[in-house]
C-alpha positions in Angstrom: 0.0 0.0 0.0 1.3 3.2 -0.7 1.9 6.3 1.5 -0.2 9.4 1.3 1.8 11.4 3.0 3.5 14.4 1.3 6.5 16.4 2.1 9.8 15.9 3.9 9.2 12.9 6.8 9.0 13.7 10.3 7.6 17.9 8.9 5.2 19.5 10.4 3.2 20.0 7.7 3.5 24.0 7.3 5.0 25.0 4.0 8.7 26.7 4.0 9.1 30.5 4.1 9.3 31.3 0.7 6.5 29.3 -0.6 4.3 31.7 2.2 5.7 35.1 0.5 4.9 33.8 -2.8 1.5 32.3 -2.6 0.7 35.5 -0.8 -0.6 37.8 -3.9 -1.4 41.0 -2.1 2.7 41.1 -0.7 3.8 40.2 -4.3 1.2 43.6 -5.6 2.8 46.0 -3.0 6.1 44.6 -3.8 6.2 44.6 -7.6 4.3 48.7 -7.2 7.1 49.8 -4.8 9.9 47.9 -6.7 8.8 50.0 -10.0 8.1 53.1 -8.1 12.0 53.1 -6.1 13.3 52.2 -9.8 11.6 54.8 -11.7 12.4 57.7 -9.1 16.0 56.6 -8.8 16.4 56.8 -12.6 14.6 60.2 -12.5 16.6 61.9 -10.0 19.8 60.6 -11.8 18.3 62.0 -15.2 17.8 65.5 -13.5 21.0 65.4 -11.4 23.1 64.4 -14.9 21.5 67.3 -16.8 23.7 70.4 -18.0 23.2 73.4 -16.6 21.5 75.8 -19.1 22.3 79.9 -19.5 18.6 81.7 -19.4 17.4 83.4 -22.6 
């Protein structure tokens, strides 16, 4: 007969960190949002920072 359990023997039955973060959906929204948000106002303030200064008219 074979054995229905799953998983590593002697576990506890609760899945591994990781597989927690990623099943959760709402922590991967706010994560991917605030990765693109950090990314795209780094690579702003380095556009405006690396600008020439310009003479007025």
């Amino acid at each position: 007969m074979a054995d229905e359990r799953t998983g590593p023997p002697g576990g506890s039955g609760e899945p591994p960190l990781g597989q927690r973060l990623y099943d959760n959906w709402f922590l991967l929204l706010v994560a991917g949002i605030l990765v693109m948000v950090v990314f795209y106002t780094l690579w702003g303030l380095l556009e405006v920072t690396s600008l020439p200064q310009s003479t007025l008219p």
